[in-house]
C-alpha positions, 0 to 999 in steps of 0.5 A: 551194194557191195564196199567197191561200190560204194566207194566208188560212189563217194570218191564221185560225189565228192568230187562233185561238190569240189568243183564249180564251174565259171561261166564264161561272160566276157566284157569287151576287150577290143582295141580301146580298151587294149590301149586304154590299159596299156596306157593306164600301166604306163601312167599309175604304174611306169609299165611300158607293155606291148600287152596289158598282161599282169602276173597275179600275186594278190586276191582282192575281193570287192562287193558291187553295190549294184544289185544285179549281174545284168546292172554290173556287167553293164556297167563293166561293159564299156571301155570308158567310164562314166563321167559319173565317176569324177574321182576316177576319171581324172586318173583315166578313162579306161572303165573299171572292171574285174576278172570275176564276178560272183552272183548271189546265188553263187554262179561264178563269172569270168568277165576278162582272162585272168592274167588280163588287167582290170581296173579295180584296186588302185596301186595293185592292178597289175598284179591283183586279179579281182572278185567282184560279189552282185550286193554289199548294201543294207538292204542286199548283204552277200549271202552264203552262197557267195562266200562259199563260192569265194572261197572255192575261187580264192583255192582254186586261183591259188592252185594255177598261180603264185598268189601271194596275198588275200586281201578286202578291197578295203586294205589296198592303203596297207600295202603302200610303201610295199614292193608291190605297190607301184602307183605313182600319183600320190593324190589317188585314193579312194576310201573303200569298205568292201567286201565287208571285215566279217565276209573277209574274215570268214574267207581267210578263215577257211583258206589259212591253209594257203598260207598266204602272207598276213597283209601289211601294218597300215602306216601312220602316214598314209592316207584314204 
């Protein structure tokens, strides 16, 4: 095999490795949910849109708890949400959900269309595109497999969009007080601990090269 070849050959194989597909696996988005999200932006956010549409500025990676894609893409499916969730439902019924989701083996899905708003970070839906990962407890922590994925996502994103942040779905409280945060009912809080300090942590440690704005100081006053 002479060096041309041989070259030839890598550049191939290398370009292989830095691709992954996503799988297309839609959530229904029909005309309930287009007016459930068009009222939630106007409600939490005081956005009067004809489209629930968002310009992505921030990242923010989540863990499901659910333990299998079918259980959580089932349980994103309906426009509504259950009235198993008392603390969200009394800030709307519009169903939470994410533009992404992240098996354990590392398959990545594409639930809604990027610049589409989910509902899966208070404050920051309207500019923050989500990174659901199937697991997250004790018994079903998220495996290599997801992280490298994530990581290879987080680039990929950053490449089609101005994305300004990284952050675990743990720090959204960071951020009020920032421009970015635009939620309006100061009683909605939910205390997270997804994706986890060292999943977060070993994501921003292989994209630091993004350059992406360190998440803001957590002020004294603000609340969970």
């Amino acid at each position: 095999m002479n060096k041309t070849v041989t070259l030839i050959l890598l550049a191939f194989f290398a370009s292989c490795t830095s691709t992954r597909p996503i799988i297309d696996r839609p959530i229904t988005f029909n005309d309930q949910r287009k007016e459930l999200s068009l009222r939630y932006l106007e409600q939490h956010y005081g956005l009067k849109k004809d489209t629930p549409t968002i310009v992505p500025k921030i990242i923010v990676l989540h863990w499901t708890v659910i333990p299998t894609l079918e259980e959580s893409i089932k349980t994103f499916d309906p426009p509504t949400l259950e009235n198993s969730r008392p603390d969200l439902n009394a800030a709307g019924n519009l169903n939470v959900s994410s533009q992404f989701m992240v098996d354990r083996d590392g398959t990545i899905y594409q639930l809604l269309p990027e610049t589409i708003m989910a509902r899966h970070v208070i404050g920051l839906n309207h500019c923050a595109i989500g990174v659901e990962n199937i697991g997250g407890t004790e018994d079903l922590p998220l495996t290599k497999a997801q992280l490298k994925s994530n990581i290879w996502l987080v680039k990929h994103l950053a490449k089609k969009y101005d994305i300004e942040y990284l952050i675990g779905h743990y720090e959204y409280t960071n951020f009020e007080g920032h421009p970015l945060w635009l939620e309006k009912d100061s009683g909605y809080r939910t205390k997270k601990t997804d994706p986890g300090e060292d999943f977060m942590q070993k994501v921003r440690n292989a994209t630091k090269n993004l350059n992406f704005k360190p998440v803001p100081k957590k002020k004294d006053t603000d609340v969970n």
